[in-house]
PDB file as gemmi writes it, atoms N, CA and C in Angstrom:
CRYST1    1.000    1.000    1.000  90.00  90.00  90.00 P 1                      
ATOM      1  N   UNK A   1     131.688  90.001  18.600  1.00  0.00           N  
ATOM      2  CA  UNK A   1     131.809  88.965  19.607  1.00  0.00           C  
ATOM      3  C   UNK A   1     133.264  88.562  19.781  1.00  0.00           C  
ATOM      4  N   UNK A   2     133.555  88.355  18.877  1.00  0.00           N  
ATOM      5  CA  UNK A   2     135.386  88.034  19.142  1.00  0.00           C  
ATOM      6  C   UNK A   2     136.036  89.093  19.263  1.00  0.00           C  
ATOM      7  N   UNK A   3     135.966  90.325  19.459  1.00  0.00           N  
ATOM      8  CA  UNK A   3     136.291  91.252  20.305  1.00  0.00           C  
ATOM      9  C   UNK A   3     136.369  90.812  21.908  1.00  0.00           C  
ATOM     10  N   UNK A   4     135.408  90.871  22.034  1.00  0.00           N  
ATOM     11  CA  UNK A   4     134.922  90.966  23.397  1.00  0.00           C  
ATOM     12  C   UNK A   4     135.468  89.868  24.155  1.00  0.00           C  
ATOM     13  N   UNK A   5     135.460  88.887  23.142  1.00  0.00           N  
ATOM     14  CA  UNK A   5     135.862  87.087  23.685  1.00  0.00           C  
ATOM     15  C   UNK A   5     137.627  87.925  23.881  1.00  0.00           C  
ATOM     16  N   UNK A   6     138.422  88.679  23.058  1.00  0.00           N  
ATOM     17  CA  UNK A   6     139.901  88.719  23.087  1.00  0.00           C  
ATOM     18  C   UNK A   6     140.024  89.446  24.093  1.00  0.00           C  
ATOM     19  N   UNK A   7     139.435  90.874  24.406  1.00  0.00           N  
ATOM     20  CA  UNK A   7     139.177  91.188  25.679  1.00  0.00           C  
ATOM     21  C   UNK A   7     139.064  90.679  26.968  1.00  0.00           C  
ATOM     22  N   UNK A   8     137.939  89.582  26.969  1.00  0.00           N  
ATOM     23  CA  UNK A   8     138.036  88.671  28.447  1.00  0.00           C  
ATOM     24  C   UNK A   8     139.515  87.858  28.987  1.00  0.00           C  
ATOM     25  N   UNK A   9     139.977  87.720  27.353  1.00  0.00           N  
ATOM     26  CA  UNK A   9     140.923  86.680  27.451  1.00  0.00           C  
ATOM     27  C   UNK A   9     142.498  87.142  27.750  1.00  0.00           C  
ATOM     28  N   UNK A  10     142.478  88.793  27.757  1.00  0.00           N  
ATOM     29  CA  UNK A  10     143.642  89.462  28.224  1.00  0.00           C  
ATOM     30  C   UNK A  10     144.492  88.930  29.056  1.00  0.00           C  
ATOM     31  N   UNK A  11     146.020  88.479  28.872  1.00  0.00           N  
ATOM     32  CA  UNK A  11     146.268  88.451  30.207  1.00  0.00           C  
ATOM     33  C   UNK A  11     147.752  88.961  30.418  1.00  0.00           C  
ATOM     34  N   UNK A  12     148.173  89.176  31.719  1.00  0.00           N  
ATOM     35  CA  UNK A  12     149.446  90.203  31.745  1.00  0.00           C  
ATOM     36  C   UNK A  12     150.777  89.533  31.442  1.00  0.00           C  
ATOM     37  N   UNK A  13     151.918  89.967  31.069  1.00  0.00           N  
ATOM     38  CA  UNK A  13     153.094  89.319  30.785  1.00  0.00           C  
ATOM     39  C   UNK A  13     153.641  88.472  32.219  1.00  0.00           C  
ATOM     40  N   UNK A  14     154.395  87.676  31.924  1.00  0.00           N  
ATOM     41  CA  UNK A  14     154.973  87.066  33.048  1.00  0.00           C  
ATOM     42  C   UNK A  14     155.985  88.064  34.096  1.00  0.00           C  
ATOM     43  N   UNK A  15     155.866  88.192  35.183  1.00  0.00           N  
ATOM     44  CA  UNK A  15     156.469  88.808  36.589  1.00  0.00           C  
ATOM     45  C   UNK A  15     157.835  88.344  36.241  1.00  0.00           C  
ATOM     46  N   UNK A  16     158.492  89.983  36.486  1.00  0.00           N  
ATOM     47  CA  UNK A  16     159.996  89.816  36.283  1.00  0.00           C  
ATOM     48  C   UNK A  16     160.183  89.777  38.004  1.00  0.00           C  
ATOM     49  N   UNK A  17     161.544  89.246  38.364  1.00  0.00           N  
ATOM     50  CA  UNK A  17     161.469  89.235  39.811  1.00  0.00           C  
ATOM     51  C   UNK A  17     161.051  90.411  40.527  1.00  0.00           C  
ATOM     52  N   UNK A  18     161.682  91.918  39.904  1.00  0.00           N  
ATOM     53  CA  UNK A  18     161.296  92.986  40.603  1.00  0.00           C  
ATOM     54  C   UNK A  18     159.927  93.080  40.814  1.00  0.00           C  
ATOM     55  N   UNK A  19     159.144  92.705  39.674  1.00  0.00           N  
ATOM     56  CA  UNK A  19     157.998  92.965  39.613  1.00  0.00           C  
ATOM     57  C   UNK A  19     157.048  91.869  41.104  1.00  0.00           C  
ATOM     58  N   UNK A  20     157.906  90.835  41.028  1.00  0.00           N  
ATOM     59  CA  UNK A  20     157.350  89.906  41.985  1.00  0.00           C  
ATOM     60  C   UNK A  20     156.541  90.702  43.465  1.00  0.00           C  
ATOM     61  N   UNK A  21     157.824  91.491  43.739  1.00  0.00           N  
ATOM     62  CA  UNK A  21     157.001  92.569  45.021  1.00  0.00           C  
ATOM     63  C   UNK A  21     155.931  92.980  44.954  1.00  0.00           C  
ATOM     64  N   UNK A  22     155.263  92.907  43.630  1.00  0.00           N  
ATOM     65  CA  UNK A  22     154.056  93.095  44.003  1.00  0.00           C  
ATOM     66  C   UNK A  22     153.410  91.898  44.907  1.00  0.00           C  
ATOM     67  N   UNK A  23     153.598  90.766  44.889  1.00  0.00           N  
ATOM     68  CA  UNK A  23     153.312  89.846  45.684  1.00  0.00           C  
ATOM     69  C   UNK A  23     153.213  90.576  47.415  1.00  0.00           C  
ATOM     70  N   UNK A  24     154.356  91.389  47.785  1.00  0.00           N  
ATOM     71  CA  UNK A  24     154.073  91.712  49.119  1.00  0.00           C  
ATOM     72  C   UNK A  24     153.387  92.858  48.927  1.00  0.00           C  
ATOM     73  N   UNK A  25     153.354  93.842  48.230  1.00  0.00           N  
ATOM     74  CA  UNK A  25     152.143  95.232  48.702  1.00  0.00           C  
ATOM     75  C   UNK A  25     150.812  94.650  48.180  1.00  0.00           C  
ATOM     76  N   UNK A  26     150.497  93.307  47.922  1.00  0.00           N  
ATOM     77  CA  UNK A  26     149.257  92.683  48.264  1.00  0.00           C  
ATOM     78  C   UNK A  26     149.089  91.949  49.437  1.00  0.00           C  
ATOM     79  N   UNK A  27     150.054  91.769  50.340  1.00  0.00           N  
ATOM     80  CA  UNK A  27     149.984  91.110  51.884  1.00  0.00           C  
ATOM     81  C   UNK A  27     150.243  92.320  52.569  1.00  0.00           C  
ATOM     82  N   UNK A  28     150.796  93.004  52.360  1.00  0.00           N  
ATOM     83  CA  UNK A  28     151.477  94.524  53.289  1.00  0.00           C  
ATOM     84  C   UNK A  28     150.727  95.738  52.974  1.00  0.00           C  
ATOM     85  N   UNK A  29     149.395  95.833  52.103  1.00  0.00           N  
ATOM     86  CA  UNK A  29     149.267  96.917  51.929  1.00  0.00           C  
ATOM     87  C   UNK A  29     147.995  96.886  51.939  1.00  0.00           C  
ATOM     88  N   UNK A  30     146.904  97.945  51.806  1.00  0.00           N  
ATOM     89  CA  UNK A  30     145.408  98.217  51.556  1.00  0.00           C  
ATOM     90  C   UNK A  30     145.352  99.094  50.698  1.00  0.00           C  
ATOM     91  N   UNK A  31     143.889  99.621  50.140  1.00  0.00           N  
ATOM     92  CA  UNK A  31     143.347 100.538  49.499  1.00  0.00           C  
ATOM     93  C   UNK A  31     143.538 100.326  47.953  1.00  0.00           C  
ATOM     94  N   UNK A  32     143.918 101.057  47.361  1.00  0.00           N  
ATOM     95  CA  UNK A  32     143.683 101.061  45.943  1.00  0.00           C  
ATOM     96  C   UNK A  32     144.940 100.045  45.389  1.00  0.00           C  
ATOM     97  N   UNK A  33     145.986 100.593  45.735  1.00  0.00           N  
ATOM     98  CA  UNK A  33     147.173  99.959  45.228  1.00  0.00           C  
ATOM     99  C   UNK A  33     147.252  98.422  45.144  1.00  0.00           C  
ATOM    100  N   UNK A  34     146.643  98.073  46.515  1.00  0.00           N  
ATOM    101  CA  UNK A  34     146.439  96.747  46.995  1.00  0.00           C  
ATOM    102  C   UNK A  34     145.392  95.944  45.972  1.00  0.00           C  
ATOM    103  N   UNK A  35     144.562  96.564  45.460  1.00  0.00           N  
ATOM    104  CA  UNK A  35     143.326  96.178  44.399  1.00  0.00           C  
ATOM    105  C   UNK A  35     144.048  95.739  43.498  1.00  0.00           C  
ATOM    106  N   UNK A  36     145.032  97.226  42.647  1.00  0.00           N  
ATOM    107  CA  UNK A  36     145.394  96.825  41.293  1.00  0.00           C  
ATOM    108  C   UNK A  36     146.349  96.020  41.749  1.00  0.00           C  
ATOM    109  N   UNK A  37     147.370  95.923  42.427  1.00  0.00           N  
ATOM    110  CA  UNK A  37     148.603  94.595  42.063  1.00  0.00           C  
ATOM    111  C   UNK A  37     147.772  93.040  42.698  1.00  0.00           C  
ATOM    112  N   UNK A  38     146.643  93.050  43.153  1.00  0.00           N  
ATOM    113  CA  UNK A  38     145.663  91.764  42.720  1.00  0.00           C  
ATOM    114  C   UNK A  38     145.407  91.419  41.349  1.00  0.00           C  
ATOM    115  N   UNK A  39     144.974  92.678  40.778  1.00  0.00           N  
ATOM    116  CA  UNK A  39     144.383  92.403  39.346  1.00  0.00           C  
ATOM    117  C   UNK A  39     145.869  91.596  38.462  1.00  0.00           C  
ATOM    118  N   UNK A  40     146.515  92.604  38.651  1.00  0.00           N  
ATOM    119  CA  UNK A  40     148.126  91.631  38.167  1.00  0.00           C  
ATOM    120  C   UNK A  40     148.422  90.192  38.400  1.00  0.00           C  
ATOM    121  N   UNK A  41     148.161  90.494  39.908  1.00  0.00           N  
ATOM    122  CA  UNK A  41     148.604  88.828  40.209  1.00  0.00           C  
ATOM    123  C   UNK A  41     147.407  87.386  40.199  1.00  0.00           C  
ATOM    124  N   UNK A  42     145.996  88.149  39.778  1.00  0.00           N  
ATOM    125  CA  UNK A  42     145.769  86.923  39.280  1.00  0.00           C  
ATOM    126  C   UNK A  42     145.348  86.798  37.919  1.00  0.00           C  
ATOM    127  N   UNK A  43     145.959  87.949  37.232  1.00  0.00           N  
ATOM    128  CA  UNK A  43     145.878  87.890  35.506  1.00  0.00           C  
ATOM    129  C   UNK A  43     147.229  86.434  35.598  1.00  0.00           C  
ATOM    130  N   UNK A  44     147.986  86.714  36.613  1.00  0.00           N  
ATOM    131  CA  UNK A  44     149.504  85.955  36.273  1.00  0.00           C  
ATOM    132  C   UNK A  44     149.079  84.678  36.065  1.00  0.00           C  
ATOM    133  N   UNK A  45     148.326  84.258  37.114  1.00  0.00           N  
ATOM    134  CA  UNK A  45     148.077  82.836  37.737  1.00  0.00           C  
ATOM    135  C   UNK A  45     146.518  82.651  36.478  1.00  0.00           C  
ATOM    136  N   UNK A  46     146.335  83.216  35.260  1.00  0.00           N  
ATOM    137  CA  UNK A  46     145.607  82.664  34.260  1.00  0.00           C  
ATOM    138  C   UNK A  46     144.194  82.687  34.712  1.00  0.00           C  
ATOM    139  N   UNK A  47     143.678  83.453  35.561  1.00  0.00           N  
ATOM    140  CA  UNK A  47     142.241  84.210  36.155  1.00  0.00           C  
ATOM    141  C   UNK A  47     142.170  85.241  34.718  1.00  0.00           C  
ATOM    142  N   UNK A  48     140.631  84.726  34.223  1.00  0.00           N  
ATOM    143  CA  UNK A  48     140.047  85.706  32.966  1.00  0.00           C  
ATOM    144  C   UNK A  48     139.523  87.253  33.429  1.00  0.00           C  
ATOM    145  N   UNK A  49     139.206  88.308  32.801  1.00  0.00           N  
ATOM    146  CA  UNK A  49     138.789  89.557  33.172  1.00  0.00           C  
ATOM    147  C   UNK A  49     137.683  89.532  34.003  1.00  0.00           C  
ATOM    148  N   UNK A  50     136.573  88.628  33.353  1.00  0.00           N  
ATOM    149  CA  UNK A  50     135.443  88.462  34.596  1.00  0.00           C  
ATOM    150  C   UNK A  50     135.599  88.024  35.882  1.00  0.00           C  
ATOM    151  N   UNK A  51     136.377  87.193  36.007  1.00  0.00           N  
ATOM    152  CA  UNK A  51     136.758  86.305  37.121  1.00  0.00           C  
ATOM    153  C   UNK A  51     137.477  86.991  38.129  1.00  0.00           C  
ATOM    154  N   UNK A  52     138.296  87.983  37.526  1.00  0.00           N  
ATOM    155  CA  UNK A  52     138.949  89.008  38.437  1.00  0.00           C  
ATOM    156  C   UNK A  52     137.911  90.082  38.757  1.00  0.00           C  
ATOM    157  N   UNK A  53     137.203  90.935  37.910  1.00  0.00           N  
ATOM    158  CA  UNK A  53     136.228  91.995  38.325  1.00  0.00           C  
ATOM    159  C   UNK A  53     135.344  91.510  39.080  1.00  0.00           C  
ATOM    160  N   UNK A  54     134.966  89.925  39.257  1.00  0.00           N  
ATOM    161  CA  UNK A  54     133.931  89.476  39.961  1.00  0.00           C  
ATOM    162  C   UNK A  54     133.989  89.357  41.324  1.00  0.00           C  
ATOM    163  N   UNK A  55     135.783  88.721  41.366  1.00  0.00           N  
ATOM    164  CA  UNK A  55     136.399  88.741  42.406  1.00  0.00           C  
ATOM    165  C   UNK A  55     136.636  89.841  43.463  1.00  0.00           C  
ATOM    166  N   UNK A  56     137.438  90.139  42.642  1.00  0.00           N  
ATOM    167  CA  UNK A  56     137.615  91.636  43.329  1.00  0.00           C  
ATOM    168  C   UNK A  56     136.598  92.893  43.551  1.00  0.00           C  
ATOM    169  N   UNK A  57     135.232  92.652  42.916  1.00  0.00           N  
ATOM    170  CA  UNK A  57     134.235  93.823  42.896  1.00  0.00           C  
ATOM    171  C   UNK A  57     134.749  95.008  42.040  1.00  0.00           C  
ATOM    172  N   UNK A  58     135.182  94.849  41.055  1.00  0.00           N  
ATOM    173  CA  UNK A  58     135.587  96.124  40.182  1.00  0.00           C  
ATOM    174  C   UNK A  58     134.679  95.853  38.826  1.00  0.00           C  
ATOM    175  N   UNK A  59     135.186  96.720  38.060  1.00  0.00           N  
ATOM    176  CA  UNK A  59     134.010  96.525  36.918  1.00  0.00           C  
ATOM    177  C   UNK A  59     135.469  96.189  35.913  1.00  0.00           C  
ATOM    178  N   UNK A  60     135.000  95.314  34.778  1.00  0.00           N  
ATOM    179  CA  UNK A  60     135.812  95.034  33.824  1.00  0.00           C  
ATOM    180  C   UNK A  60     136.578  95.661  32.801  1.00  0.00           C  
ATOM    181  N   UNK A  61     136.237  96.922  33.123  1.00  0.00           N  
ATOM    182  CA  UNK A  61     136.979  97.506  32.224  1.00  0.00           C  
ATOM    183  C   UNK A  61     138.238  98.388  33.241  1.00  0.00           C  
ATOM    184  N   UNK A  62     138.412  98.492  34.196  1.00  0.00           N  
ATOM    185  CA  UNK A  62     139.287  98.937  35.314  1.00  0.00           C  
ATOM    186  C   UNK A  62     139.906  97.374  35.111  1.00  0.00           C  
ATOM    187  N   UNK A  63     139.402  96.311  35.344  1.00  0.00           N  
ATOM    188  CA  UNK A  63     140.760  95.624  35.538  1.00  0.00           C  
ATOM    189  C   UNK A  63     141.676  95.618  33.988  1.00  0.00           C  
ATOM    190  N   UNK A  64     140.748  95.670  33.282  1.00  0.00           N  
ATOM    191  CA  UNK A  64     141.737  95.649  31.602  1.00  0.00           C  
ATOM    192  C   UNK A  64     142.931  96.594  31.242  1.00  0.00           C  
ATOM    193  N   UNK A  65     142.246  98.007  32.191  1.00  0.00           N  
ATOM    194  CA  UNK A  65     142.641  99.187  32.498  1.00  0.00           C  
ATOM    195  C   UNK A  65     144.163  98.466  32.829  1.00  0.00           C  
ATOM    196  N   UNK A  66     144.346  98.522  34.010  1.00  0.00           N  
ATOM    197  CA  UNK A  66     144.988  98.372  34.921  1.00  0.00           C  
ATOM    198  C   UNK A  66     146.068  96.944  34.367  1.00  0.00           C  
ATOM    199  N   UNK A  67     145.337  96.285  33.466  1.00  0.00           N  
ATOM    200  CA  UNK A  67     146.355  94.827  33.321  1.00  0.00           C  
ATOM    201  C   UNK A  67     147.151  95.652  31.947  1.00  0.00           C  
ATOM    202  N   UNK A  68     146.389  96.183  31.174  1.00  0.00           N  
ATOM    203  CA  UNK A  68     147.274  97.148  29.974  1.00  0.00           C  
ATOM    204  C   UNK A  68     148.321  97.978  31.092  1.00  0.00           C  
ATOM    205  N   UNK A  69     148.396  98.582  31.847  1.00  0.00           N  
ATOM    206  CA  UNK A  69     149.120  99.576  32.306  1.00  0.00           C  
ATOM    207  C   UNK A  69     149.986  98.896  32.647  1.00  0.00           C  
ATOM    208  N   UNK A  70     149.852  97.895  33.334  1.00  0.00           N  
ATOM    209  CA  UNK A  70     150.806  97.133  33.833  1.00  0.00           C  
ATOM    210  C   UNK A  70     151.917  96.957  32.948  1.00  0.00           C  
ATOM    211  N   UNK A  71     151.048  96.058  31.588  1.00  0.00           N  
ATOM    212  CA  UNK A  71     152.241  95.827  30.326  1.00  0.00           C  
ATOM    213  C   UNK A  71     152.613  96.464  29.772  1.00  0.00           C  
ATOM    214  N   UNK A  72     152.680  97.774  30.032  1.00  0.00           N  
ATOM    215  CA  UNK A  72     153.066  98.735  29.316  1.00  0.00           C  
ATOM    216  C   UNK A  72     154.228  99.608  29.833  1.00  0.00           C  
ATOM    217  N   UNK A  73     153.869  99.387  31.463  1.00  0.00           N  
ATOM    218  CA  UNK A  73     154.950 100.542  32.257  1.00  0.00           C  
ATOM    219  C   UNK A  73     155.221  99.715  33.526  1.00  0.00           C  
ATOM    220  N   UNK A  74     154.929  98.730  33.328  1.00  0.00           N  
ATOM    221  CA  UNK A  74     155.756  97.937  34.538  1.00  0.00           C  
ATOM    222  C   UNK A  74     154.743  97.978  36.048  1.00  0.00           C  
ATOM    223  N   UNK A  75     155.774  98.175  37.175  1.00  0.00           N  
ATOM    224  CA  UNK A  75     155.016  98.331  38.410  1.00  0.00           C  
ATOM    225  C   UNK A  75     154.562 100.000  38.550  1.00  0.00           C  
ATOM    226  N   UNK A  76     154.967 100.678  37.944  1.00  0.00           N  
ATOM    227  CA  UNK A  76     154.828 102.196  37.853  1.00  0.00           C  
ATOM    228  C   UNK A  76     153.442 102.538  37.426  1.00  0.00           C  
ATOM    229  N   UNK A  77     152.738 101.724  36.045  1.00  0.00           N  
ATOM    230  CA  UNK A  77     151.578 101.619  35.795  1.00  0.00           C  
ATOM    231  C   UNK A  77     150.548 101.790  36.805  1.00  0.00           C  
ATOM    232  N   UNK A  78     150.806 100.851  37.599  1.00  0.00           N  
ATOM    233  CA  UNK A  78     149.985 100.932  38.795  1.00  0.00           C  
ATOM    234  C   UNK A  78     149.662 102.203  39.979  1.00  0.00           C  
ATOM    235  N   UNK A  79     150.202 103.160  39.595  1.00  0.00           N  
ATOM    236  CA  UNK A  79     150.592 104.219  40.541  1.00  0.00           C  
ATOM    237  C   UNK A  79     148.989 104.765  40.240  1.00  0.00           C  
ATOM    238  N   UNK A  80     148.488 105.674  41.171  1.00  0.00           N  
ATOM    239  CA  UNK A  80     147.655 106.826  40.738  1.00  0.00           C  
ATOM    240  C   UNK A  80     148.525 108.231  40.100  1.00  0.00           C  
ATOM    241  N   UNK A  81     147.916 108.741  38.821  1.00  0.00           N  
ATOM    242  CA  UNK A  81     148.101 109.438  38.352  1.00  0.00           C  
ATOM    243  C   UNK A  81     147.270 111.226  38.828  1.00  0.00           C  
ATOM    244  N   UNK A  82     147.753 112.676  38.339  1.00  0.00           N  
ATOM    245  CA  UNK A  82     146.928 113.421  38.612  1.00  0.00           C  
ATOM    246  C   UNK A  82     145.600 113.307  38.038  1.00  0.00           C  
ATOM    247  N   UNK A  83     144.721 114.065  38.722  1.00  0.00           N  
ATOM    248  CA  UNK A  83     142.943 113.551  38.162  1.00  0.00           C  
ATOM    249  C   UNK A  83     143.218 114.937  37.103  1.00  0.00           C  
ATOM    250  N   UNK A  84     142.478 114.584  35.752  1.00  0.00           N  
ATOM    251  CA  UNK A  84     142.678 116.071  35.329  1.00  0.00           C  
ATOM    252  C   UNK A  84     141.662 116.828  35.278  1.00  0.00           C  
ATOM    253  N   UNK A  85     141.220 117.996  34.901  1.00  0.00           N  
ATOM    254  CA  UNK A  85     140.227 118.766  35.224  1.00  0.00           C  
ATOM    255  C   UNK A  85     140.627 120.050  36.401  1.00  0.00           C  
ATOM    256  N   UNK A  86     139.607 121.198  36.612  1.00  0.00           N  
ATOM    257  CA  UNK A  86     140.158 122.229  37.544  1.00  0.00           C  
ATOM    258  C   UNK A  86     140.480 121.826  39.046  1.00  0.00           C  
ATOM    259  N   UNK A  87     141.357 122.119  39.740  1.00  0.00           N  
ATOM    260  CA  UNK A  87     141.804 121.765  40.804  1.00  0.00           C  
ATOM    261  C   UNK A  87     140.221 122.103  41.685  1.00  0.00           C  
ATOM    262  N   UNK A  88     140.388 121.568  43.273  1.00  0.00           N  
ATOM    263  CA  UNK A  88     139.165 122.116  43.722  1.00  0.00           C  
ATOM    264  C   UNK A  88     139.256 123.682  44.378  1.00  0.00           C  
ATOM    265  N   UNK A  89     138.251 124.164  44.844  1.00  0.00           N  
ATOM    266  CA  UNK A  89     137.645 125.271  45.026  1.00  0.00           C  
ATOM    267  C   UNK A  89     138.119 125.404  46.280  1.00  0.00           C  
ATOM    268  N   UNK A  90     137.843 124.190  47.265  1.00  0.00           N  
ATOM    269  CA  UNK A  90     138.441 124.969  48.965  1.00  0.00           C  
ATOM    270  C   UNK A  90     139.483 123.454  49.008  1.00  0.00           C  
ATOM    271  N   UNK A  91     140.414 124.173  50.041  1.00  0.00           N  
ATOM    272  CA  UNK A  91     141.263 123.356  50.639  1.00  0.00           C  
ATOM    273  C   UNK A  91     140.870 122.067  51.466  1.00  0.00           C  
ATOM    274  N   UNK A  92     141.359 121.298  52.150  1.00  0.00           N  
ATOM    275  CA  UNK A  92     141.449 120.096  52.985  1.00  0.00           C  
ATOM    276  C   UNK A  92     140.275 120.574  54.325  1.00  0.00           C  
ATOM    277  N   UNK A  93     141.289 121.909  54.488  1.00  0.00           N  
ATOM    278  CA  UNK A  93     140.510 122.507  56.137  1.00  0.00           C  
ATOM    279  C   UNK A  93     138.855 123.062  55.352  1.00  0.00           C  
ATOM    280  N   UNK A  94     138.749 123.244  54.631  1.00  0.00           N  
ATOM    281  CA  UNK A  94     137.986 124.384  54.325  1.00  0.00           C  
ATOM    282  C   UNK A  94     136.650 123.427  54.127  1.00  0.00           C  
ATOM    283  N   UNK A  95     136.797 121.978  53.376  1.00  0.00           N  
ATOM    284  CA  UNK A  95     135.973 120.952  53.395  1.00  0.00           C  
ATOM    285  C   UNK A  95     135.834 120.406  54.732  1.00  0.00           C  
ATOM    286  N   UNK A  96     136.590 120.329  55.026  1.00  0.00           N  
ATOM    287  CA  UNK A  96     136.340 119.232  56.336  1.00  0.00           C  
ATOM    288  C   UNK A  96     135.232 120.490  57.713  1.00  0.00           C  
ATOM    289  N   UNK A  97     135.312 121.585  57.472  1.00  0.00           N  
ATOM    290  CA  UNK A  97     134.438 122.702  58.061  1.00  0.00           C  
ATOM    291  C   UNK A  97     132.951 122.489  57.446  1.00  0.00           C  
ATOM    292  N   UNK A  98     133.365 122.636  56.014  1.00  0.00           N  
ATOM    293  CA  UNK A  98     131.661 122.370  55.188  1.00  0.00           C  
ATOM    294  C   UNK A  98     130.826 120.703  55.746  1.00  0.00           C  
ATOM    295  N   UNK A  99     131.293 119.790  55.555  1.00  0.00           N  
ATOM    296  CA  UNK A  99     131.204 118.876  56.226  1.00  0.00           C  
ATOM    297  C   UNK A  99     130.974 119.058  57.564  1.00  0.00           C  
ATOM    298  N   UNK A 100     131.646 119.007  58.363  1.00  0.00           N  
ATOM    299  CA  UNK A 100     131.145 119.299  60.042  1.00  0.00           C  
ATOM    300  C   UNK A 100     129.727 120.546  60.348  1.00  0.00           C  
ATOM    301  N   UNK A 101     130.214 121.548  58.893  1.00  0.00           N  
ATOM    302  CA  UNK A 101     128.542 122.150  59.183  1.00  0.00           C  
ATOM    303  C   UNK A 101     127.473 121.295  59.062  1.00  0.00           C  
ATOM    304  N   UNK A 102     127.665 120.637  57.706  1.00  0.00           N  
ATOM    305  CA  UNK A 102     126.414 119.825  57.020  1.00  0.00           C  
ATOM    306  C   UNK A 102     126.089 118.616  58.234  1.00  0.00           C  
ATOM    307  N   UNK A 103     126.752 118.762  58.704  1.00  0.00           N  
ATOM    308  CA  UNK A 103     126.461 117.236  59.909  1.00  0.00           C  
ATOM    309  C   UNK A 103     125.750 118.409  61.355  1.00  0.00           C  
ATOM    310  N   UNK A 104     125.835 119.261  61.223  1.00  0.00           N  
ATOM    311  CA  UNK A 104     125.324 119.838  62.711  1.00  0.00           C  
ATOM    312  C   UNK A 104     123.543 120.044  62.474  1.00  0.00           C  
ATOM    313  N   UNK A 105     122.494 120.710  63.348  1.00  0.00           N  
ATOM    314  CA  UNK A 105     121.548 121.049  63.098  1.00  0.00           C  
ATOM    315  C   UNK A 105     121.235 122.483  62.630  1.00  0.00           C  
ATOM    316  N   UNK A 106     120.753 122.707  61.898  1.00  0.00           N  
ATOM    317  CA  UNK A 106     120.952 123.961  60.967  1.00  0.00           C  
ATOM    318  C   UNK A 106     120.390 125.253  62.582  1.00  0.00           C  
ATOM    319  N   UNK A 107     119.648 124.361  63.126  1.00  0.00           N  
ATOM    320  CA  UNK A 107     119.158 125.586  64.350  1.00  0.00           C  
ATOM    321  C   UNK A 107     120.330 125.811  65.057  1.00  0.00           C  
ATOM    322  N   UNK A 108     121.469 124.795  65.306  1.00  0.00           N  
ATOM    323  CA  UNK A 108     122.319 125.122  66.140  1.00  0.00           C  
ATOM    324  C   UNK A 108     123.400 125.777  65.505  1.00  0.00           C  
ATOM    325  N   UNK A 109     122.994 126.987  64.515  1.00  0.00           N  
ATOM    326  CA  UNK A 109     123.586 127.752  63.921  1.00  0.00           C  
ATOM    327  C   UNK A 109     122.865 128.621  63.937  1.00  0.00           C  
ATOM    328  N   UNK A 110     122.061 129.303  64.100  1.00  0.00           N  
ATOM    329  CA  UNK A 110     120.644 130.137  64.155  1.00  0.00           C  
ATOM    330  C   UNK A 110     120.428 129.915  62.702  1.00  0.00           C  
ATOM    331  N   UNK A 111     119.994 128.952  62.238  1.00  0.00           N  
ATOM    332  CA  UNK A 111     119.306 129.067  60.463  1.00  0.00           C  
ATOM    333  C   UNK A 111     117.741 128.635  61.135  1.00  0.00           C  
ATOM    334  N   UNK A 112     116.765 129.155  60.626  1.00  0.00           N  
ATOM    335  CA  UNK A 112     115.323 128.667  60.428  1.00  0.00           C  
ATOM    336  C   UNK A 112     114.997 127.456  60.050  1.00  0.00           C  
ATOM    337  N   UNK A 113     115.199 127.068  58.945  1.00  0.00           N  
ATOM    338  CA  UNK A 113     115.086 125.815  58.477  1.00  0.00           C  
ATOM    339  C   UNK A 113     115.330 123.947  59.229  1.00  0.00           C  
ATOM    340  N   UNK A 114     115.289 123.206  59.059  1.00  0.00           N  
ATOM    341  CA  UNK A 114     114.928 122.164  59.868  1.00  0.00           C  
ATOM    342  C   UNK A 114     116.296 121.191  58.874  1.00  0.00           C  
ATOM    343  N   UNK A 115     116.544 121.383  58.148  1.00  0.00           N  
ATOM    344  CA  UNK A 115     117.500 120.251  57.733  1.00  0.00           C  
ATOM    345  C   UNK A 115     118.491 120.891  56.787  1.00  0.00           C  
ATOM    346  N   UNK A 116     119.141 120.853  55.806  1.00  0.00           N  
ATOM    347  CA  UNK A 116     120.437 121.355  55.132  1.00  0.00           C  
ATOM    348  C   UNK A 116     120.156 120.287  53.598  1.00  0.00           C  
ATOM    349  N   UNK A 117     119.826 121.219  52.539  1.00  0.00           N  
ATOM    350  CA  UNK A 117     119.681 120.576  51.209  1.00  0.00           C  
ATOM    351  C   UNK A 117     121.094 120.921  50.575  1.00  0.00           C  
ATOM    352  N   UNK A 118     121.009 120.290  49.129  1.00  0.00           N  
ATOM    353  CA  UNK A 118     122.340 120.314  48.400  1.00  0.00           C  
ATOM    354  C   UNK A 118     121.566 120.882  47.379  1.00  0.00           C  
ATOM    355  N   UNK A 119     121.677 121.822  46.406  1.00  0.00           N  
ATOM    356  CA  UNK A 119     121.338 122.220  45.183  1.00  0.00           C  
ATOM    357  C   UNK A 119     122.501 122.498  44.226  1.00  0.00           C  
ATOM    358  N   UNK A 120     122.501 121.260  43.477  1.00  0.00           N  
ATOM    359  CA  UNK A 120     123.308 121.302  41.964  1.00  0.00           C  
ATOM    360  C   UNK A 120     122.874 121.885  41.171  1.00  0.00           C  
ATOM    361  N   UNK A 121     124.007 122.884  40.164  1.00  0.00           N  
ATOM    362  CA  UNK A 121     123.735 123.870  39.064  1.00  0.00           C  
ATOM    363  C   UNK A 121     123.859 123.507  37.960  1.00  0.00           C  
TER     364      UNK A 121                                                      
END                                                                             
C-alpha cells in the first residue's frame, strides 16, 4: 500500500525557464506531445497521478511514465522514441491500397463473397 500511495504522490521537479515552453506546445500544439507536456504541467501545479490520468483520459501508469521521463531527460523525455520490434511489412502506399480495398465491395472486384474478413495467425 505505501507503494502505491508513493506512486500516486509522484510529482515532477520544478520548470526551469527553458522548460517553461512547454507551457506554449500545450496552447500551440495537438496530439500526443500536447498530452504529455499536460501531464508535466499539472504534475507542476501539485495535480496527483489519478487526477491527471482522470483528467486527461490516460491510464496511470503513462502519466508516471512520462512524469519520470521528464525528470530524467528534461523536455527531450517527452519526444516519441523508435517503436522496437520488426519494422512493417508494406510501405505507407502499400497500406493505404489494403485499406481502400478493405473499404470497397468485394464484388466490385470480381470476388464471390459478400464482405472481406480478417484472419489472425
Amino acid at each position: 500500500m505505501e507503494r502505491k500511495s508513493r506512486e500516486n504522490n509522484l510529482r515532477v521537479r520544478f520548470l526551469t525557464a527553458d522548460e517553461k515552453r512547454l507551457q506554449q506546445t500545450v496552447m500551440n500544439s495537438g496530439g500526443e506531445h500536447w498530452k504529455r507536456a499536460a501531464v508535466i504541467l499539472l504534475s507542476n501545479v501539485s495535480a496527483t497521478v489519478p487526477e491527471i490520468a482522470q483528467q486527461l483520459q490516460m491510464d496511470p501508469k503513462h502519466v508516471r511514465n512520462w512524469i519520470r521521463r521528464f525528470n530524467e531527460e528534461g523536455e527531450d523525455g517527452l519526444d516519441s522514441r523508435k517503436s522496437p520490434g520488426r519494422p512493417w511489412k508494406f510501405d505507407s502506399n502499400q497500406r493505404a491500397q489494403i485499406v481502400s480495398l478493405a473499404q470497397t465491395n468485394p464484388a466490385l472486384v470480381n470476388r464471390s463473397w459478400k464482405r472481406w474478413t480478417y484472419y489472425e495467425r
